[in-house]
ZADO-1210 file (C-alpha; in nm, 4 decimals, padded with zeros to 6 digits):
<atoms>
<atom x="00.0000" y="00.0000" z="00.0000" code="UNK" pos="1"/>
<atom x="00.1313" y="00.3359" z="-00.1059" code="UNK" pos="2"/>
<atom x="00.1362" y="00.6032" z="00.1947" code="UNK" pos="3"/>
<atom x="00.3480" y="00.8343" z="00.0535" code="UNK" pos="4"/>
<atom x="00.4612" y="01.0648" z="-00.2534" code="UNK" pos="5"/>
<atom x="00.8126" y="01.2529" z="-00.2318" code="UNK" pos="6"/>
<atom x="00.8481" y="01.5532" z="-00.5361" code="UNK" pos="7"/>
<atom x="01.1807" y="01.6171" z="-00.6417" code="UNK" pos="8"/>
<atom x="01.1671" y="02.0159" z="-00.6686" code="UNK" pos="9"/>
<atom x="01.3901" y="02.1523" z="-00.9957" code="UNK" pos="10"/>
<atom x="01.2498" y="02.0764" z="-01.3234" code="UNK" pos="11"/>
<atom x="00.9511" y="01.8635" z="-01.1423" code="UNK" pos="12"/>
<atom x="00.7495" y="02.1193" z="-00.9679" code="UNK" pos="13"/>
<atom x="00.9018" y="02.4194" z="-01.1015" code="UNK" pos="14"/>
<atom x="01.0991" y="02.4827" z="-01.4020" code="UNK" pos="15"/>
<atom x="01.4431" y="02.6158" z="-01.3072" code="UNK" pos="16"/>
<atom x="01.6808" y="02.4116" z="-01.5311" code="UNK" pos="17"/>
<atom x="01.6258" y="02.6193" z="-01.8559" code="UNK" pos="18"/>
<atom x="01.6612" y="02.9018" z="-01.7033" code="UNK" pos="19"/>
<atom x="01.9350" y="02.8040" z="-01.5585" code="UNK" pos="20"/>
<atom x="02.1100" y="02.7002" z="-01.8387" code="UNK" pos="21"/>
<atom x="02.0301" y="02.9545" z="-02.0604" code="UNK" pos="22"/>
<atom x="02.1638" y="03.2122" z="-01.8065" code="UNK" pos="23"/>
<atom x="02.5115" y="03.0360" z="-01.8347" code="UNK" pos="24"/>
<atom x="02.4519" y="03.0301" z="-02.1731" code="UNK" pos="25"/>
<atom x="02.4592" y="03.4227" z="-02.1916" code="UNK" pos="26"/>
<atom x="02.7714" y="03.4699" z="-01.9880" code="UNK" pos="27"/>
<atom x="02.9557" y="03.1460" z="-02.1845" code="UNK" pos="28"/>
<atom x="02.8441" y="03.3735" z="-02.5409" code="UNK" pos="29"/>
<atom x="02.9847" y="03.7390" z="-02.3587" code="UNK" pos="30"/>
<atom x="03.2657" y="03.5567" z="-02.3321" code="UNK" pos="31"/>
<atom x="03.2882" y="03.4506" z="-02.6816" code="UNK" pos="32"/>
<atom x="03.2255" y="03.1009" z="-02.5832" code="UNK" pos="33"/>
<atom x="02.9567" y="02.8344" z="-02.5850" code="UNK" pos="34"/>
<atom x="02.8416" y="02.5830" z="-02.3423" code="UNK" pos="35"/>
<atom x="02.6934" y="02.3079" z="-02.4899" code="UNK" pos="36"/>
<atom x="02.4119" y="02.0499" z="-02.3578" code="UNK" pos="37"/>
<atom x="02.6114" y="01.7755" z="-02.3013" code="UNK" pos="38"/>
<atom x="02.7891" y="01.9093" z="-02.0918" code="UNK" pos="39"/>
<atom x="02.5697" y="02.0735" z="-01.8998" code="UNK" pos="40"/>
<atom x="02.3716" y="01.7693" z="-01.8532" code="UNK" pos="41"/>
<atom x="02.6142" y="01.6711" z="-01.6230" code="UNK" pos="42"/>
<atom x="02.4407" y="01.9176" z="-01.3404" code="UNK" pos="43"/>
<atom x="02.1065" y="01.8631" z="-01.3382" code="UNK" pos="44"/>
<atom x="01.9886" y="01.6900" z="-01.0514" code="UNK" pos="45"/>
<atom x="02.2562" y="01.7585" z="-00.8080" code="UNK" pos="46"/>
<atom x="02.5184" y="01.9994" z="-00.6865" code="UNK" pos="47"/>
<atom x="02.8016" y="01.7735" z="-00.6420" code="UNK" pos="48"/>
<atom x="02.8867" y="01.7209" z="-00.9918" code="UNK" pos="49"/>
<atom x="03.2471" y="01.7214" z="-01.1649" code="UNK" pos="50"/>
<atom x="03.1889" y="02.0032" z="-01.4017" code="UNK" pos="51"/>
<atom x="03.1865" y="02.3560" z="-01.2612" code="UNK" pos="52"/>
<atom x="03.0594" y="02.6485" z="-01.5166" code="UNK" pos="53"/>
<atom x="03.3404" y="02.9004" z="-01.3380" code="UNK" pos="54"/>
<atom x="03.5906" y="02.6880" z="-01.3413" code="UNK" pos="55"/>
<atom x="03.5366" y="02.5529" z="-01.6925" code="UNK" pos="56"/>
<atom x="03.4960" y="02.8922" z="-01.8791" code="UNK" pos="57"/>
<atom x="03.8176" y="02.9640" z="-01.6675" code="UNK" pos="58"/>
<atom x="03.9945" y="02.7592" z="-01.8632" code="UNK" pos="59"/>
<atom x="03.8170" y="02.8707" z="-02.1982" code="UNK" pos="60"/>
<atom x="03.9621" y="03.2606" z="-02.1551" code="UNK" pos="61"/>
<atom x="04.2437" y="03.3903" z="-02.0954" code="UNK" pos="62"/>
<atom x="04.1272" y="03.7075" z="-01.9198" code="UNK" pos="63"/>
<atom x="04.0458" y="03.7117" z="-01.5594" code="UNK" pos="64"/>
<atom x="03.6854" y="03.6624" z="-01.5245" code="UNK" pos="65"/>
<atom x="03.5256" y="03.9603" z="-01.2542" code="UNK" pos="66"/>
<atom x="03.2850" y="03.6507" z="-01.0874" code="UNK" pos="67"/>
<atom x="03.1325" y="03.9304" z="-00.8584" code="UNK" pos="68"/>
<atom x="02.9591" y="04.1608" z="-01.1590" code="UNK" pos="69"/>
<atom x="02.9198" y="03.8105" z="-01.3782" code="UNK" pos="70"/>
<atom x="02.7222" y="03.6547" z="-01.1090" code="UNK" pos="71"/>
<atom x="02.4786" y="03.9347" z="-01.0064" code="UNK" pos="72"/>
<atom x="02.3867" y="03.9958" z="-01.3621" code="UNK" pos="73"/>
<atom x="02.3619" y="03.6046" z="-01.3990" code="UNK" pos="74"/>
<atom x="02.1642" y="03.5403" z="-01.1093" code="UNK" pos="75"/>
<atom x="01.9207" y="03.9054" z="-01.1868" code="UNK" pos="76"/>
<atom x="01.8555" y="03.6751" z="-01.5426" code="UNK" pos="77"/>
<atom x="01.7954" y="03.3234" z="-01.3974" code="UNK" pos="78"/>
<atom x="01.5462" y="03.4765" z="-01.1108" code="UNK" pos="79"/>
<atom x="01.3460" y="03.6807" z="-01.3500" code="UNK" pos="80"/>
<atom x="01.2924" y="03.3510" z="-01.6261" code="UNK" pos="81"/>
<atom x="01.2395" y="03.1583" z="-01.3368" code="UNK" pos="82"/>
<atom x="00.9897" y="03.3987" z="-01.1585" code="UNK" pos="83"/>
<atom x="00.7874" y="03.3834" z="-01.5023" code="UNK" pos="84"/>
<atom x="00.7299" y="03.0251" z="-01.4859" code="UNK" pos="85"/>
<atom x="00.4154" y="02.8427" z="-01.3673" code="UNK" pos="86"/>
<atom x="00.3912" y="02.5473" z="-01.1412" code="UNK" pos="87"/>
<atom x="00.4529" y="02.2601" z="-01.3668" code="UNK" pos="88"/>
<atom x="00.1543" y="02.0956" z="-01.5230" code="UNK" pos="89"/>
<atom x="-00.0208" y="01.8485" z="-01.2701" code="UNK" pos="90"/>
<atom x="00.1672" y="01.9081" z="-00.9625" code="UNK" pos="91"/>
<atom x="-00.1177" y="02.0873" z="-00.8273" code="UNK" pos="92"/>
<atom x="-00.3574" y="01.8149" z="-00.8824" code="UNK" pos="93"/>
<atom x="-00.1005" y="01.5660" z="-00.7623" code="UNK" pos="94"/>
<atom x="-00.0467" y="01.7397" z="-00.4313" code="UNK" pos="95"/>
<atom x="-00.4307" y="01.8167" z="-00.3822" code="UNK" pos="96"/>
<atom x="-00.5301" y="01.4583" z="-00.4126" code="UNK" pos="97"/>
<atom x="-00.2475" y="01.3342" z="-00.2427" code="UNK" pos="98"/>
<atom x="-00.3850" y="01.5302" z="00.0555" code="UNK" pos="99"/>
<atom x="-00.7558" y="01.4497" z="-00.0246" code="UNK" pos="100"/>
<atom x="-00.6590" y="01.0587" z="-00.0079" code="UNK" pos="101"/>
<atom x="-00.4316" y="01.0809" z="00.3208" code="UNK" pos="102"/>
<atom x="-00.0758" y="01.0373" z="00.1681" code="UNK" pos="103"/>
<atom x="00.2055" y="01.1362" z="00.3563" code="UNK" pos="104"/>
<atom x="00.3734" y="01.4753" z="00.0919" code="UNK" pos="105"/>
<atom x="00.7064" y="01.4879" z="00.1288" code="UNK" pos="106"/>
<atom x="01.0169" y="01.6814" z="-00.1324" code="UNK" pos="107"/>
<atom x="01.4217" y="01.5830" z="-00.1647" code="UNK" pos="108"/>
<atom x="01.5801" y="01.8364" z="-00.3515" code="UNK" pos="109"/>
<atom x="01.9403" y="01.8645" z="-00.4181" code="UNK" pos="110"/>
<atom x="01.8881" y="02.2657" z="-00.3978" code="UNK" pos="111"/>
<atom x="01.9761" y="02.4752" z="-00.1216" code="UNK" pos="112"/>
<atom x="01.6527" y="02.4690" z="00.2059" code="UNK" pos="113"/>
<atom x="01.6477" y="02.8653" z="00.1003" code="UNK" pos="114"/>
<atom x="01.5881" y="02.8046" z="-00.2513" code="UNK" pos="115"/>
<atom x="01.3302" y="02.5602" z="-00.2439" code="UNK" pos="116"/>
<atom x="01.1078" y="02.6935" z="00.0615" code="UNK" pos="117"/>
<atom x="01.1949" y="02.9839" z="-00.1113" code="UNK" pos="118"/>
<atom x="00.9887" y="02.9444" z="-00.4390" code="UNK" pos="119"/>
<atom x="00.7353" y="02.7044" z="-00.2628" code="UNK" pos="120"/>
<atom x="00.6367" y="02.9652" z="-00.0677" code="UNK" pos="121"/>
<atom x="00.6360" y="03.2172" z="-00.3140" code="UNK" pos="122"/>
<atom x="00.3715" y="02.9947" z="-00.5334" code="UNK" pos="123"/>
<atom x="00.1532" y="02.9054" z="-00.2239" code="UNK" pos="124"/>
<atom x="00.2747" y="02.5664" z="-00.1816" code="UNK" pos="125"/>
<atom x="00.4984" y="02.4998" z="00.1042" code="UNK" pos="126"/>
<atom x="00.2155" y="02.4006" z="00.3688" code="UNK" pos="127"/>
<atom x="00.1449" y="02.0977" z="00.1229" code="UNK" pos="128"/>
<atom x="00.4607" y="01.9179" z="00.2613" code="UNK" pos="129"/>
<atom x="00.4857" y="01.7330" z="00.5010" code="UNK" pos="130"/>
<atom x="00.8689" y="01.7003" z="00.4989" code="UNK" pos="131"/>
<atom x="01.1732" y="01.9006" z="00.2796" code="UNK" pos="132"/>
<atom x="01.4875" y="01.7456" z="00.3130" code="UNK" pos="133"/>
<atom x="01.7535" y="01.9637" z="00.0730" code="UNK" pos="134"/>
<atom x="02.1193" y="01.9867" z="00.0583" code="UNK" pos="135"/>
<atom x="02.1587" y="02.1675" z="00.3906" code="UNK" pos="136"/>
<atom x="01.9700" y="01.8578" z="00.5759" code="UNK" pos="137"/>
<atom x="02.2147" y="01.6213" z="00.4577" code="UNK" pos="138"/>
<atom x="02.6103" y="01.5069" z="00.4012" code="UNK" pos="139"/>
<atom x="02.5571" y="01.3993" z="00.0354" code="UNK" pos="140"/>
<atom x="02.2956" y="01.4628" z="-00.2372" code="UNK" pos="141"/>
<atom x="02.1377" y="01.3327" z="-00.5449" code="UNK" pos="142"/>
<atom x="02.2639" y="01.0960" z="-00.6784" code="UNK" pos="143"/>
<atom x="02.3581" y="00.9398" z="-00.3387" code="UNK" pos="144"/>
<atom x="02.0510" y="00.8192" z="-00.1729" code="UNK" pos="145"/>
<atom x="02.0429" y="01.0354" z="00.1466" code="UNK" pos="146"/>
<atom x="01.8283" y="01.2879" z="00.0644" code="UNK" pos="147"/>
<atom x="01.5633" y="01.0458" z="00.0065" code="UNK" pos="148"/>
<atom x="01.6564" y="00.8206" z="00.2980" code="UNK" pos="149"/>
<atom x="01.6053" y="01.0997" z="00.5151" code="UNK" pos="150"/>
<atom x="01.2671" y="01.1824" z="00.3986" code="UNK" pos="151"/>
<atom x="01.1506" y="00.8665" z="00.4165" code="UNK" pos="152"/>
<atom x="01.2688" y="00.8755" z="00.8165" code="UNK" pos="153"/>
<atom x="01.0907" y="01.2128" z="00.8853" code="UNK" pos="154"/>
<atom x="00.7825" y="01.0910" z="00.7177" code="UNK" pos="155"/>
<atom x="00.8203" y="00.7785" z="00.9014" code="UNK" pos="156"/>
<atom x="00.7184" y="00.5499" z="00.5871" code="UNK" pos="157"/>
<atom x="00.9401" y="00.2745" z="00.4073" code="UNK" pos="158"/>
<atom x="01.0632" y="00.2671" z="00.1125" code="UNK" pos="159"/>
<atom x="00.8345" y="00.0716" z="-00.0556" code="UNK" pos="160"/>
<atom x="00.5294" y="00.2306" z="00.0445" code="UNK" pos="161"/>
<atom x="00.6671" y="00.5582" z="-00.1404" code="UNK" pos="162"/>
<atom x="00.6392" y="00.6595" z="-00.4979" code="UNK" pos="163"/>
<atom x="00.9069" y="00.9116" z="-00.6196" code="UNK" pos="164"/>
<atom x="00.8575" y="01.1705" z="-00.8946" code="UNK" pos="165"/>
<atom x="01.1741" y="01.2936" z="-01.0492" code="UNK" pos="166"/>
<atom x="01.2639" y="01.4673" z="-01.3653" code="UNK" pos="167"/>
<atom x="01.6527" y="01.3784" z="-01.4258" code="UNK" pos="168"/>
<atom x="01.8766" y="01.0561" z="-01.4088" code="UNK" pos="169"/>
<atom x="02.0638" y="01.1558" z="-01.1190" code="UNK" pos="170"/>
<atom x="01.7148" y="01.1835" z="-00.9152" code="UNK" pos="171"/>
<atom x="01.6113" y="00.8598" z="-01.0440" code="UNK" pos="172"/>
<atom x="01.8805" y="00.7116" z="-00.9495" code="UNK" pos="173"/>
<atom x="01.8760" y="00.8356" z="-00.6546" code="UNK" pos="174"/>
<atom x="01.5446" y="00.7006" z="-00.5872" code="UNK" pos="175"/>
<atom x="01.6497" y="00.3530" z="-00.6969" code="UNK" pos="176"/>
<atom x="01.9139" y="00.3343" z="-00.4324" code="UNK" pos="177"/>
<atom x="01.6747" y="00.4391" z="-00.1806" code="UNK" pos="178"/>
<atom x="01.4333" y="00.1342" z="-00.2432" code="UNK" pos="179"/>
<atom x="01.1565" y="00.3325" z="-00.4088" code="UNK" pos="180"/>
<atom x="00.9332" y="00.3085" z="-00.7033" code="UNK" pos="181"/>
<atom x="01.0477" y="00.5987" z="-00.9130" code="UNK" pos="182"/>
<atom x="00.8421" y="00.7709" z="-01.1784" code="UNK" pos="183"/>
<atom x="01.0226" y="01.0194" z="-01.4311" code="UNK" pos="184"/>
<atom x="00.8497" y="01.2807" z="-01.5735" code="UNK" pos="185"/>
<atom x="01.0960" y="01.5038" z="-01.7911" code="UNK" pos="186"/>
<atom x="01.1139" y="01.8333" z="-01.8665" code="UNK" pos="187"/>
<atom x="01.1904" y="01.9825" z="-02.1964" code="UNK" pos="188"/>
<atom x="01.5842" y="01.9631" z="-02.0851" code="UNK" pos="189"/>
<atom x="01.5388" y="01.6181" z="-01.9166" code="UNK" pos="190"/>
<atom x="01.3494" y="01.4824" z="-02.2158" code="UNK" pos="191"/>
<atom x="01.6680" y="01.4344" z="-02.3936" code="UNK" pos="192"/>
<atom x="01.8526" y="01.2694" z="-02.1089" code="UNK" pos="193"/>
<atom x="01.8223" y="00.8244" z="-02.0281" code="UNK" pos="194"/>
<atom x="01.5668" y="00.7948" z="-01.7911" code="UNK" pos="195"/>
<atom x="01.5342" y="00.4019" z="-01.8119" code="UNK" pos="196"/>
<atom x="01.6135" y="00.3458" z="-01.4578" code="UNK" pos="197"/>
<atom x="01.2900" y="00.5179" z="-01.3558" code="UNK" pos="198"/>
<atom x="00.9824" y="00.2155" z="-01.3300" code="UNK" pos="199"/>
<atom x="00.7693" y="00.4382" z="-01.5643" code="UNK" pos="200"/>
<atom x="00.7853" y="00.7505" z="-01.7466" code="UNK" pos="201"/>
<atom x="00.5063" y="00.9994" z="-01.7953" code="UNK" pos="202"/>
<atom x="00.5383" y="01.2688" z="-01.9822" code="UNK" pos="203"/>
<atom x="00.3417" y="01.5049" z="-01.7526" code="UNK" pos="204"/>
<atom x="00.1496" y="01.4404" z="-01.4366" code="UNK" pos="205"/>
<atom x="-00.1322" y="01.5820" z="-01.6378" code="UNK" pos="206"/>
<atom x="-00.1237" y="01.2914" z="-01.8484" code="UNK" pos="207"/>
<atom x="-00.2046" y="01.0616" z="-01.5760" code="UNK" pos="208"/>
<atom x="-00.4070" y="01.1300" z="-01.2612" code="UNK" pos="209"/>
<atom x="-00.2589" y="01.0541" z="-00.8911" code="UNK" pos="210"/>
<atom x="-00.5145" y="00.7653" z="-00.8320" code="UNK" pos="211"/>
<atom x="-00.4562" y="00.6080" z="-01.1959" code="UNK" pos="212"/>
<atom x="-00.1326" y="00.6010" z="-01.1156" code="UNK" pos="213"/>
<atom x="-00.1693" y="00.4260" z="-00.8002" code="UNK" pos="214"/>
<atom x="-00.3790" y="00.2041" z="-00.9256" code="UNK" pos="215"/>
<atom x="-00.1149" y="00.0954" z="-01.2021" code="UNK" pos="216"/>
<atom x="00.1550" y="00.0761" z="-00.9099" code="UNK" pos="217"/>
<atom x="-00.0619" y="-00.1617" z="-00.7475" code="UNK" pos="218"/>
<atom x="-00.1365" y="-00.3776" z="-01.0738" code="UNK" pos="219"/>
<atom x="00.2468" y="-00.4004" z="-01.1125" code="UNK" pos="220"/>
</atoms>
């Protein structure tokens, strides 16, 4: 029996990735340089990743790179294409039944506690969970199981009572290790990334109501 459902928060409930991306993009082109998917790809779905956007355009210029200007103006662009986003399509729905049937709501997020109460608040969403465990809560994140291991704790459910909704490999796989069934549902970034560890893929929440899917979860 399913008691719980834990969001991941970038690129599942909000959209944040192409934003940003394309930020970086704009300070890669100032710079007479470009940054291409690939290998931003590498990012998405954690902050503990190999490739760093400073230190790699670093390498791509020869001029000193003024990080404090570069940054404000980045950040000024990323907040205001993020601020113009809507909730992702479904999530809504997903969290309203979730709470109309008695499931325990909880969120792992590789993103900073700030960001994500942050924007969850801003959209009128925070008091929906439960539990937020982010990369302040915990020693390692996505794609290290932690994050997840620790909400399942708080919410005091185990692992395979609790359905995961992720957008990116690194979540997924996160998930996996974890013990949880693990549904993907991609963004327009994500879309182009593997996602076959996930145990289904929907290409929206609106494509599939919360009790169809558990429903099919149960039939499986």
């Amino acid at each position: 029996m399913i008691r719980a459902l834990i969001f991941d928060f970038d690129g599942l409930v909000l959209e944040t990735e192409g934003p940003s991306l394309q930020s970086w993009v704009e300070v890669y082109r100032c710079f007479g340089q470009s940054l291409p998917f690939s290998t931003w790809s590498q990012i998405i779905g954690t902050t503990q990743a190999v490739f760093d956007p400073r230190h790699e355009l670093e390498k791509l210029v020869s001029d000193p790179v003024d990080w404090d200007g570069v940054e404000l103006e980045r950040r000024k662009n990323e907040n205001a294409m993020i601020e113009a986003q809507e909730v992702l399509p479904g999530v809504v729905d997903y969290l309203k039944t979730a709470r109309k049937i008695g499931l325990k709501i909880g969120l792992a997020s590789s993103s900073s506690c700030q960001w994500v109460t942050g924007h969850l608040t801003r959209l009128g969403l925070r008091d929906y969970f439960d539990c937020i465990q982010a990369a302040d809560d915990v020693q390692n994140v996505k794609p290290d199981p932690e994050l997840y291991l620790a909400v399942l704790y708080a919410l005091q459910v185990h692992a395979d009572e609790t359905v995961a909704l992720e957008d990116s490999p690194l979540g997924i796989h996160s998930a996996k290790q974890a013990g949880l069934y693990c549904v993907a549902v991609p963004n327009a970034l994500t879309r182009q990334l593997n996602l076959a560890e996930a145990d289904l893929r929907l290409d929206s929440l609106a494509n599939m109501p919360l009790e169809q899917l558990l429903n099919l979860i149960h039939l499986d």
